[in-house]
C-alpha positions in Angstrom: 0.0 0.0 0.0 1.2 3.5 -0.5 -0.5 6.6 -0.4 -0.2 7.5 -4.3 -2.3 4.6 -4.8 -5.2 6.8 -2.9 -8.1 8.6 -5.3 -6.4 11.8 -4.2 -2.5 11.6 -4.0 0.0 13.8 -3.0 1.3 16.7 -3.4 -2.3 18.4 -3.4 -2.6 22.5 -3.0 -5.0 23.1 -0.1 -8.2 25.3 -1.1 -7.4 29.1 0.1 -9.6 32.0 1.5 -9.7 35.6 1.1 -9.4 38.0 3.2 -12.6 40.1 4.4 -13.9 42.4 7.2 -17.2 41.4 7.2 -18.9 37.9 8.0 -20.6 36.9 4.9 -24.1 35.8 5.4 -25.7 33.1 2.9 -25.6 29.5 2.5 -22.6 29.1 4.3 -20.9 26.7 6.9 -18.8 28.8 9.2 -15.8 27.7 11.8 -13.1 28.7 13.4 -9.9 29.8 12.0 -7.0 27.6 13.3 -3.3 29.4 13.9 -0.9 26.6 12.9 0.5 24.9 9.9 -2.3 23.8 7.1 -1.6 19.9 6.5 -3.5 17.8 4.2 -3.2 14.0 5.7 -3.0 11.6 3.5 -3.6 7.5 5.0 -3.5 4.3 3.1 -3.3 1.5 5.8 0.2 2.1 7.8 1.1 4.7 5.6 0.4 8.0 6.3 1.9 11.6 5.1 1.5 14.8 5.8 1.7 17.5 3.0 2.3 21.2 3.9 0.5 24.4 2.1 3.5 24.9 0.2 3.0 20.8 -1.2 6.4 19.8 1.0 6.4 16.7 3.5 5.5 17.6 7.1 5.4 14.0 8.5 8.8 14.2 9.8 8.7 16.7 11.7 5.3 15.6 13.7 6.3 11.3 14.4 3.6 11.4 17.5 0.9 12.6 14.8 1.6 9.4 12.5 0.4 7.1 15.4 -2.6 9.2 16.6 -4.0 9.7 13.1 -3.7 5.8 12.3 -5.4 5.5 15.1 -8.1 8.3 14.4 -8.6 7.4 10.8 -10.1 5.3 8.5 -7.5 2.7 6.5 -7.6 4.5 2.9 -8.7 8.5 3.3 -7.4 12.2 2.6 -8.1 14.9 4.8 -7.2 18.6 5.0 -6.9 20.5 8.4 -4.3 22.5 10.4 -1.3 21.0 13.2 -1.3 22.8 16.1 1.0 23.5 19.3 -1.9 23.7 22.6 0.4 25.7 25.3 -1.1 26.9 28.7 -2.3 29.9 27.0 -3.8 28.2 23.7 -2.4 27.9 20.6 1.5 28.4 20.8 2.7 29.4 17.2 6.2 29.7 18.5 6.2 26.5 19.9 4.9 25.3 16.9 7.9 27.1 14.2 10.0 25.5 16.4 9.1 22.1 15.8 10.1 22.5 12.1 14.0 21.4 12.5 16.8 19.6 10.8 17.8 17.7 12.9 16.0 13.8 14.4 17.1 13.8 17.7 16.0 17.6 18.1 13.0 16.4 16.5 11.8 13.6 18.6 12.8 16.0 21.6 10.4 18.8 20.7 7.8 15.9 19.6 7.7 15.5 23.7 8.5 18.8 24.7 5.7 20.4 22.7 3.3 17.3 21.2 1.5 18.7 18.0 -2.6 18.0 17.6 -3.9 17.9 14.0 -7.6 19.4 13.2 -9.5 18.1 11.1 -12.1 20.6 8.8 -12.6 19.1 5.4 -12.4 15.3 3.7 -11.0 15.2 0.2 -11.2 11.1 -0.2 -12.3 8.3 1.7 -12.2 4.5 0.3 -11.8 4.7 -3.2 -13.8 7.8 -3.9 -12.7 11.3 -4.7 -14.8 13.6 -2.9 -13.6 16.7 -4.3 -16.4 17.5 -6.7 -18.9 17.2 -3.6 -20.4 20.1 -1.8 -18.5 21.2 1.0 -21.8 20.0 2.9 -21.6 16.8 2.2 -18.3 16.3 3.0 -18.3 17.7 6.6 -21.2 15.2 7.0 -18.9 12.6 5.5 -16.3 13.7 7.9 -18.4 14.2 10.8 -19.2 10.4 10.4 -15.8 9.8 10.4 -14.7 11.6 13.4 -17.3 10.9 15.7 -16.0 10.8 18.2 -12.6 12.7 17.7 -10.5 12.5 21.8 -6.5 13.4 22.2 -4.4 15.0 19.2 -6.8 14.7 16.7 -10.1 16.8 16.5 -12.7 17.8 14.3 -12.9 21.5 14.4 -16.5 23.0 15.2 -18.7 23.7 12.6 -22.0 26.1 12.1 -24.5 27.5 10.2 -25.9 30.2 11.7 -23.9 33.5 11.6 -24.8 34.6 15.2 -23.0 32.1 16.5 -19.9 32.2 14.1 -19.9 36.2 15.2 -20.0 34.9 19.0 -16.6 32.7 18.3 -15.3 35.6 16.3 -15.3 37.5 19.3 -14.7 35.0 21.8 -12.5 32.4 20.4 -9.1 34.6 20.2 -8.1 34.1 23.6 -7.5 30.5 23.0 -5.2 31.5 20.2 -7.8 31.1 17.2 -7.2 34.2 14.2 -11.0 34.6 13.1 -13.6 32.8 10.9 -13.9 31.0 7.9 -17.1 31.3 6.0 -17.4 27.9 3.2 -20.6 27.8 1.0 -22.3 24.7 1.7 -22.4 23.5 -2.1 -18.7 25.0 -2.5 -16.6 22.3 -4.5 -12.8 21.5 -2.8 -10.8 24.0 -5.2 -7.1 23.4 -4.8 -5.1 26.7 -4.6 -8.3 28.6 -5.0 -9.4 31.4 -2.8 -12.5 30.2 -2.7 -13.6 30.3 0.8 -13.7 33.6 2.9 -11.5 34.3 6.0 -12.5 37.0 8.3 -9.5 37.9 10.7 -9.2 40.3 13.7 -7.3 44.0 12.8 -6.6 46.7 15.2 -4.4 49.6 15.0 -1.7 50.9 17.7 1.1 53.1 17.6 4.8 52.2 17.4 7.5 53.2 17.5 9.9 52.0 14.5 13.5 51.6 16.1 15.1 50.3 12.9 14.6 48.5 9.1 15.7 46.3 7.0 17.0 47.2 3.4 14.7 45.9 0.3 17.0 42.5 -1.2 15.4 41.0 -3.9 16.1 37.3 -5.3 16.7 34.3 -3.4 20.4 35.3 -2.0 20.5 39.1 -1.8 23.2 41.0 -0.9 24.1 43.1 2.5 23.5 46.9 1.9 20.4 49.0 -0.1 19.7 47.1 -3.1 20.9 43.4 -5.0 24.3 42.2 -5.3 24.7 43.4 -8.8 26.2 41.0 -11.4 28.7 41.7 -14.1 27.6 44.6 -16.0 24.2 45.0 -14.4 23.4 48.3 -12.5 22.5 48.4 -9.0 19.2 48.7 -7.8 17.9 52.1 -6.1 18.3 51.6 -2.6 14.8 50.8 -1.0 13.3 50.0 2.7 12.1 46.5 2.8 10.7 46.6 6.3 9.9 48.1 9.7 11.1 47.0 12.9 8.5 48.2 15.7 9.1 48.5 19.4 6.9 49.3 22.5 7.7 50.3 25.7 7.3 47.5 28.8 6.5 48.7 32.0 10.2 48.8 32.8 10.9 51.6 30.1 12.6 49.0 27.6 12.0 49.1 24.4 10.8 45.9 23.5 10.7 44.5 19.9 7.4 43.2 18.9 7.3 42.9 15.3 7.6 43.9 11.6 6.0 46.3 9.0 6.3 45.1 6.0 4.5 44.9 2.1 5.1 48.3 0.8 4.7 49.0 -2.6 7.8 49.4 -4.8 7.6 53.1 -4.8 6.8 53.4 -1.3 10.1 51.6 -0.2 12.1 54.1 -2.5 10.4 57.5 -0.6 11.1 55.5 2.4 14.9 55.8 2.4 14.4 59.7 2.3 11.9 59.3 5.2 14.1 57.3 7.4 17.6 58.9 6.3 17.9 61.8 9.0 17.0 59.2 11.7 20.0 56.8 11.0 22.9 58.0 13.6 21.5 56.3 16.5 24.4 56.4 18.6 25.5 53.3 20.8 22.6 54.5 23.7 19.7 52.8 21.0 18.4 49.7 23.1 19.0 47.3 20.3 22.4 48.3 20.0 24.0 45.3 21.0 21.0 42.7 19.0 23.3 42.5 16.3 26.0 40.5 17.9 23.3 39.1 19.8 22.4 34.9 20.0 18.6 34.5 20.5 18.0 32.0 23.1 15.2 29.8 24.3 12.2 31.9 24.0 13.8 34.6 22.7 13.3 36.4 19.2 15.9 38.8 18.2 15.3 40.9 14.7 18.9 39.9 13.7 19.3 36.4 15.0 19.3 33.8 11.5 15.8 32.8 10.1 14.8 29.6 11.3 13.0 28.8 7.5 16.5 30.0 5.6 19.8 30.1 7.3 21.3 31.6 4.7 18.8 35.0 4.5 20.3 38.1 5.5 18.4 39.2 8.9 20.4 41.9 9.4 19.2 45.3 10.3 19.8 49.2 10.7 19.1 51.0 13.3 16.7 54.6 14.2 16.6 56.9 16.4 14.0 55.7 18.3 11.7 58.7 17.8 9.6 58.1 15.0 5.9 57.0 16.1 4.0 54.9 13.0 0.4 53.5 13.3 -0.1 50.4 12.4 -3.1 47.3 11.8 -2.1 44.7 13.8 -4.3 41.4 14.4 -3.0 40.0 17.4 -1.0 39.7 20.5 1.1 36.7 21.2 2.9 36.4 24.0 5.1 39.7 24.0 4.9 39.9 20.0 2.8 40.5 16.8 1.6 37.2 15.5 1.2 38.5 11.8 3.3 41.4 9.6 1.3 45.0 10.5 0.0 46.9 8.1 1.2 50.9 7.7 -1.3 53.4 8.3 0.0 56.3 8.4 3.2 58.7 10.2 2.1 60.0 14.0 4.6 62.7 14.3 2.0 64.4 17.1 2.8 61.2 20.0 5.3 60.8 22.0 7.5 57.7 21.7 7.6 57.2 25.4 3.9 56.9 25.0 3.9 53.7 22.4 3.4 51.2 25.4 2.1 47.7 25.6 -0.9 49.1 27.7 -2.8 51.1 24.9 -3.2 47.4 23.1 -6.7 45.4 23.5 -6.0 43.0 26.3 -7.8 39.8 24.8 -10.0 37.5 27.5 -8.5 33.4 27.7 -10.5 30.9 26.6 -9.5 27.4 26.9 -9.6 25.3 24.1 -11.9 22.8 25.8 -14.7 25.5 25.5 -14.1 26.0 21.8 -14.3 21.9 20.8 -17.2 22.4 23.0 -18.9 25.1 21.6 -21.7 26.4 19.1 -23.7 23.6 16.7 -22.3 21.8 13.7 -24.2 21.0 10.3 -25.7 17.5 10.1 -27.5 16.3 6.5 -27.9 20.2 5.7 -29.8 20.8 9.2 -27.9 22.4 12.4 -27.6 20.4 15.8 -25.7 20.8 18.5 -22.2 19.9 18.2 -22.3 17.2 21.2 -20.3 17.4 24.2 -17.9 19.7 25.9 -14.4 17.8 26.0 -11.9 17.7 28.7 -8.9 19.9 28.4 -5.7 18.0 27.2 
């Protein structure tokens, strides 16, 4: 048995959402957004892989996962969903990134240290038959029948019709770590690499101050310094501002960094160098004066210390004056840091720096994750009922 012998074999392109502010009423199922790596499982008998968004192997990383989905699953199947890291606080993202890593015996280390769930939200093949050209409907009813009764690492996520109650988790559900909604239509087709379902994510806006940036490198390698490496007889690039590196004040008065701006159009990163220019004699008082020679540690996220996704990309940074004040979109908190890129609004030349502290930032209300496998109704044979019981917390 193998799994390219399934109706469905790898590698398969997960469906995608866009992006909206608004919860789209309709036909629609609606459930939780999940904060961790999208992974579509594919089993036939003892063999199981995992394949990531990009359509690259996960399995290896996640060996506890192999077992519990054997276990979980029927023999011959192919199901899409998202792994997960469940820390004391929720989801743990960090935790998560950090179970992606070279090395086996690092591997089967942070398999125990931080033990990886997988859930479940949408069934592409079960037996010998491709479900894909089904309506999403009928597939969470397929899968539903699958899983159920899901219990340790491997869950089916909660599921609802009614909008009312997928605005209730949208406003609830982020303290255990979840990013938003996603709205499916009932009779939607599974669309690989399609944005064909709708995501609707939390955004806020804070100010920060921007205590450094990263020059714009384009290609693959790059090269240190405003601009490409230039080749042999090819001119160099106009220097341009790839990113912002944003700080807040802590209640000690240290200037904390929290997270990036980036995404500015190619123009915009150009204007940016003229913007930034007087600000770039920071003098050896800047906080993050000594980051660069720095060695992030355990817990610990430095903006220079090397890219755990590509050792060879050039984190390196220049620093600011630490008195320019930017507001930004931001859509949540995690930990001490910005889960996602923020989004520049606009210059705020009228605050004080002193006053970008982590207090003026929405303090978000836990929920344990028990609650949300708990919670709302799910949709059975195009009816809603109640999603069953509440389960324990792992």
């Amino acid at each position: 048995m193998s799994v390219a012998d399934l109706p469905v074999a790898p590698p398969v392109a997960p469906m995608l959402a866009k992006l909206s502010r608004q919860l789209p009423v309709g036909d629609y199922l609606y459930e939780p957004k999940w904060d961790g790596f999208r992974a579509i499982v594919f089993r036939d008998g003892g063999d199981v892989e995992m394949g990531s968004r990009n359509e690259l192997s996960l399995t290896r990383y996640f060996p506890e996962l192999v077992a519990a989905l054997q276990a979980a699953l029927p023999p011959r199947v192919v199901v899409d969903g998202e792994v997960v890291v469940v820390g004391e606080a929720g989801l743990d993202f960090e935790a998560l990134s950090q179970r992606v890593h070279p090395a086996p015996s690092r591997v089967r280390l942070l398999a125990q240290r931080w033990p990886a769930w997988f859930v479940a939200f949408d069934l592409l093949a079960l037996g010998d038959h491709d479900l894909r050209g089904e309506p999403f409907a009928q597939r969470r009813q397929r899968l539903e029948g699958i899983l159920a009764h899901p219990a340790g690492s491997v869950r089916l996520t909660p599921c609802t019709r009614d909008p009312a109650v997928a605005q209730d988790w949208f406003e609830r559900f982020e303290g255990a770590g979840l990013d938003g909604v996603v709205a499916k239509p009932a009779s939607l087709a599974y669309m690989p690499d399609k944005r064909a379902m709708t995501k609707v994510k939390h955004e806020r806006t804070a100010e920060f101050v921007v205590g450094g940036f990263r020059w714009y490198r384009p290609g693959p390698a790059g090269g240190r310094g405003p601009g490409p490496a230039a080749g042999e007889g090819a001119a160099a690039a106009p220097a341009a501002v790839g990113s912002l590196l944003l700080g807040l004040y802590d209640r000690q008065g240290q200037l904390c960094h929290v997270g990036v701006i980036g995404a500015f159009p190619a123009a915009e990163r150009q204007r940016l160098v003229e913007v930034l220019a007087p600000y770039m004699s920071p003098g050896p008082e800047h906080p993050w004066s000594t980051w660069a020679e720095a060695v992030a540690g355990a817990g610990t996220r430095l903006p220079g210390a090397r890219n755990r996704w590509n050792a060879t990309k050039d984190m390196s940074f220049e620093l600011l004056r630490p008195v320019l004040v930017a507001e930004a979109a931001y859509e949540h908190l995690q930990g001490n840091r910005l889960r996602h890129l923020a989004q520049f609004r606009r210059w705020r030349p009228d605050r004080d720096p002193l006053s970008c502290t982590y207090e003026q930032l929405e303090a978000v209300v836990p929920v344990e994750l028990a609650e949300v496998f708990g919670a709302g109704q799910v949709a059975r044979a195009g009816q809603v009922a109640r999603a069953g019981q509440r389960s324990g917390h792992p």
